[in-house]
N, C-alpha and C positions, 0 to 999 in steps of 0.2 A: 618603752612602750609609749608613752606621752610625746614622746619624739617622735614615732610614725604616726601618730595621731593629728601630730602637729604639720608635720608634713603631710599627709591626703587631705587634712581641712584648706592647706595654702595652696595645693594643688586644685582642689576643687572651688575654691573661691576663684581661681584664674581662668579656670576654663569657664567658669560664668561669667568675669568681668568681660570673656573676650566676647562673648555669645552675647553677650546687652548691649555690647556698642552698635548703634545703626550701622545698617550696612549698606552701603554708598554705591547706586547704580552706576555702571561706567557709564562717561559721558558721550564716548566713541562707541555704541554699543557693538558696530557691526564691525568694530575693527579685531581682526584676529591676531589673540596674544598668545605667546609660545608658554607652552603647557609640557607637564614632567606628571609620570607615572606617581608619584608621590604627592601631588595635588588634591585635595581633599573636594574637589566638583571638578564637574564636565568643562572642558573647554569652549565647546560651542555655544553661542548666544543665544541659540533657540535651545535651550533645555531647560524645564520646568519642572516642578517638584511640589505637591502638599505642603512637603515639610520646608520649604523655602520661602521667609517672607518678600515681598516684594512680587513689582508685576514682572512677568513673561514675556522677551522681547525676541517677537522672532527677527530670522533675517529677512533683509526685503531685497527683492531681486529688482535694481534700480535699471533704468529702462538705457541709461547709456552706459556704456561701457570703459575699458580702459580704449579703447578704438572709436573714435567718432565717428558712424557713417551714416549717412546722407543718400536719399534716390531722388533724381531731379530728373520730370520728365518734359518733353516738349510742349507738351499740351496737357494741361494739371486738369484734374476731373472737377466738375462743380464743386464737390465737396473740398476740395483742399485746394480752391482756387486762393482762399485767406491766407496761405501759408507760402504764396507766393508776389506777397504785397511787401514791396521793401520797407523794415520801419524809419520811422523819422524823429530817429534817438539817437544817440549811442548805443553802444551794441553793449544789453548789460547780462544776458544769458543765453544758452545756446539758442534754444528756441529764435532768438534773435539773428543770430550769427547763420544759423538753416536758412532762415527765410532773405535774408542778405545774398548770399552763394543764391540760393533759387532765383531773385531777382534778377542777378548779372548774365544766365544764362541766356545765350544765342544759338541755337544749333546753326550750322552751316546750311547755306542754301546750294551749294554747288558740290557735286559726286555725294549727298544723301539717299541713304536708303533706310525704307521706312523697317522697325525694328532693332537698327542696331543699337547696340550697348556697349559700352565704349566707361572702364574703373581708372581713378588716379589717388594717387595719395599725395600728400602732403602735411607742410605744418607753419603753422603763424609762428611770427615770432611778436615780444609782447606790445609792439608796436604796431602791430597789426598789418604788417608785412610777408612776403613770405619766406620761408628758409628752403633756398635753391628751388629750381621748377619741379611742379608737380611729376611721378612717376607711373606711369602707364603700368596700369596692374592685370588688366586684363580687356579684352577686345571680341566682338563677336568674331567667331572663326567662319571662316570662307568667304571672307571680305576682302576685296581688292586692295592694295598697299595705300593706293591713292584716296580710298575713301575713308581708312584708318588716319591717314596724315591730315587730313580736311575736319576731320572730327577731334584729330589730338590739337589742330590748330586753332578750333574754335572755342577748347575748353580752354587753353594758355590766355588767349584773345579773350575772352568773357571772365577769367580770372583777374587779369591785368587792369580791365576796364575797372572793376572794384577797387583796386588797391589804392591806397592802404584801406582797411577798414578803421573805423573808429571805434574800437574797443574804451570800455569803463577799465579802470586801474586794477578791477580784481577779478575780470573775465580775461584781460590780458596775462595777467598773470597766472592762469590756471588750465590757460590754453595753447602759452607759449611751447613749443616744441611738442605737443601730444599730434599726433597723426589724425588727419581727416582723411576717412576714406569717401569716395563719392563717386556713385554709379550714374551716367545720367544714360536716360535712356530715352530714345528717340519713336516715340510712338504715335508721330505725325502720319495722315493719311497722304501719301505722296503716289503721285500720279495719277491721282481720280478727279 
């Protein structure tokens, strides 16, 4: 008898000791860690509880993606004419690196038509070079061959003019090989 007694008191001291220790907010909150039916809480970051000390972290839907992309138009509205001012730094975050790509923009002045829209991908290497030429992802349809070639020329040509970028040591590094997609779209009033 003094022997079960002994053992639910050692039992029950442990499950207290382990319920006292602070409990240590992950520092990665939004990173998803793999989770078993036999886990004693929710795997997801946004889940809260009364009976849980600590604060409630939810997730935040961050505004770029695993896909970097980019709309670069020929003629930027008053408002986001700032976002087409090349900086005069180093390129230390994206915000930097968009407004870089929108400065070097040229549209083509020869076989333009006003509206089209013209996607490429690509990826920097950490040099700030690029890795093989950009890829034609998509093109306005019922556009003549000659006005697509005039426009994939001007986006190569206005790329090239850039290069290399001057990236900071740890925008290179986080930007090396990820995909930029970028639609530029040509919304010049042409023939009037």
């Amino acid at each position: 008898m003094w022997r079960g007694i002994f053992f639910f008191t050692l039992l029950a001291l442990s499950i207290v000791a382990a319920d006292a220790r602070p409990r240590q907010i992950n520092p990665i909150p939004f990173a998803h860690e793999p989770c078993s039916v036999l886990d004693y809480r929710p795997c997801t970051p946004s889940y809260c509880s009364p009976l849980e000390p600590g604060p409630c972290i939810p997730e935040i839907d961050y505004p770029y993606g695993q896909n970097l992309q980019l709309i670069i138009q020929s003629v930027p509205s008053e408002a986001d004419r700032a976002k087409y001012q090349k900086p005069d730094h180093d390129l230390d975050t994206i915000g930097d690196l968009f407004a870089e790509l929108r400065s070097c923009w040229s549209p083509p002045s020869d076989n333009a038509r006003a509206g089209m829209q013209m996607s490429v991908r690509f990826s920097f290497n950490k040099a700030g070079g690029l890795i093989g030429p950009p890829r034609l992802t998509y093109a306005t349809t019922g556009v003549p061959a000659e006005t697509r070639t005039s426009y994939l020329n001007a986006i190569n040509s206005s790329l090239k003019a850039c290069l290399p970028l001057k990236f900071t040591g740890g925008l290179g590094g986080a930007l090396a090989g990820r995909p930029i997609a970028i639609r530029y779209v040509d919304n010049r009033e042409l023939g009037k």
